[in-house]
N, C-alpha and C positions, 0 to 999 in steps of 0.2 A: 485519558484521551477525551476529547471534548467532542458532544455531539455533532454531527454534522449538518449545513443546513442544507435544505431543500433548494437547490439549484434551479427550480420552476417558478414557485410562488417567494420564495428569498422572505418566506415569514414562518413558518413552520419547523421543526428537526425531522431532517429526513427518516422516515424507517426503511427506504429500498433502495436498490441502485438497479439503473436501468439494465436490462440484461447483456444489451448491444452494447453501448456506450460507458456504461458504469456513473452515469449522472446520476447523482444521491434526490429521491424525489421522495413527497411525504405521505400522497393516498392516490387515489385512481383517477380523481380528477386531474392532476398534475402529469401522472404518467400519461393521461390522455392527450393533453394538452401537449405535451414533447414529442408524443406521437405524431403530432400531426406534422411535424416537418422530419423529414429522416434522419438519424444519426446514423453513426459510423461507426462499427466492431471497430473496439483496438486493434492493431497488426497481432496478430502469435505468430510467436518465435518459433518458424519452424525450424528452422536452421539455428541451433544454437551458438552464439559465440560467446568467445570468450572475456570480448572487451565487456564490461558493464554500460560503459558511455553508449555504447553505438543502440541501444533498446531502449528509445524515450519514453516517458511517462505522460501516456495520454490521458489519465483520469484527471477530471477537473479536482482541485485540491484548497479546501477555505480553512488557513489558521486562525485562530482571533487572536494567537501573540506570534508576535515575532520572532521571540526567543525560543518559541517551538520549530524552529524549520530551522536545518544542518546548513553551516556556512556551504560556499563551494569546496574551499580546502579540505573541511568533512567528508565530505561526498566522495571528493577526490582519493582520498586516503583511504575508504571503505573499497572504492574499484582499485584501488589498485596492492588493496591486500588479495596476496595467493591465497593465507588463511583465509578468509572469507567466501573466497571463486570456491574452494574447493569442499567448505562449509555445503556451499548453496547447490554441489552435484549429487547429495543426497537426496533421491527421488521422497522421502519421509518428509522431511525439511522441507522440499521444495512444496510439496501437499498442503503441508499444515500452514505454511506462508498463505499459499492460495486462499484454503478455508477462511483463515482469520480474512485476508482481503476481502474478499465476496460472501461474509457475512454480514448480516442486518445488523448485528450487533458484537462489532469489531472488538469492541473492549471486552466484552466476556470470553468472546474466541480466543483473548491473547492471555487473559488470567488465567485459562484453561491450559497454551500451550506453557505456559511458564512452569509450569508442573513436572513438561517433560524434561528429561534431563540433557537432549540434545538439542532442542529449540532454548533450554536456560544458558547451555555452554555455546551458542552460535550468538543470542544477544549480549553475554561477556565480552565475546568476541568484538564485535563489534563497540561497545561502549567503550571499552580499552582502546580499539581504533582512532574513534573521533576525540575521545580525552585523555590522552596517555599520558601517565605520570613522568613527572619530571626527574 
């Protein structure tokens, strides 16, 4: 996973994400600096459903390849596995997601979770989803 950059200054790699918004920012002058005009908490799902599609992804998100971000047909194929829905009704699972997400440093949080044997058997899951053998 590739560092992320500073969505303030667009020179630096992030180390934080904003707490409200989740903009990846790099030191306290920047956080200052985005302070100054208000953001917006992402919505929580209080009402949980079951569709995946209807819960848009408001974090702003920079790949530097292309080939790193899931077609639609992916995407589509991930929501509309019940293995997967029923994956992610695991209050453990759904934590450990969280953690790695709103970690400063997502790629250790995910070498960590890879360890466990039901966050390694939910990303099979899913990797078999978007590339299924023929």
């Amino acid at each position: 996973m590739a560092p992320r950059q500073c969505q303030i200054c667009n020179l630096a790699q992030s180390k934080y994400k904003c707490p409200s918004c989740y903009v990846p920012y790099c030191s306290l002058i920047c956080f200052k600096k985005h302070k100054e005009s208000p953001c917006v908490k992402p919505p929580t799902s209080e009402a949980k459903t079951a569709v995946v599609s209807e819960s848009p992804v408001v974090k702003p998100l920079t790949v530097g390849k292309s080939n790193l971000v899931l077609q639609k047909s992916q995407l589509e194929a991930i929501a509309s596995s019940s293995e997967i829905r029923d994956a992610l009704n695991d209050k453990s699972l759904e934590d450990l997601i969280r953690r790695i997400d709103s970690s400063p440093n997502a790629e250790n949080e995910l070498e960590k979770a890879m360890a466990e044997e039901a966050f390694h058997l939910f990303t099979e899951k899913v990797l078999s989803t978007i590339n299924p053998k023929p």
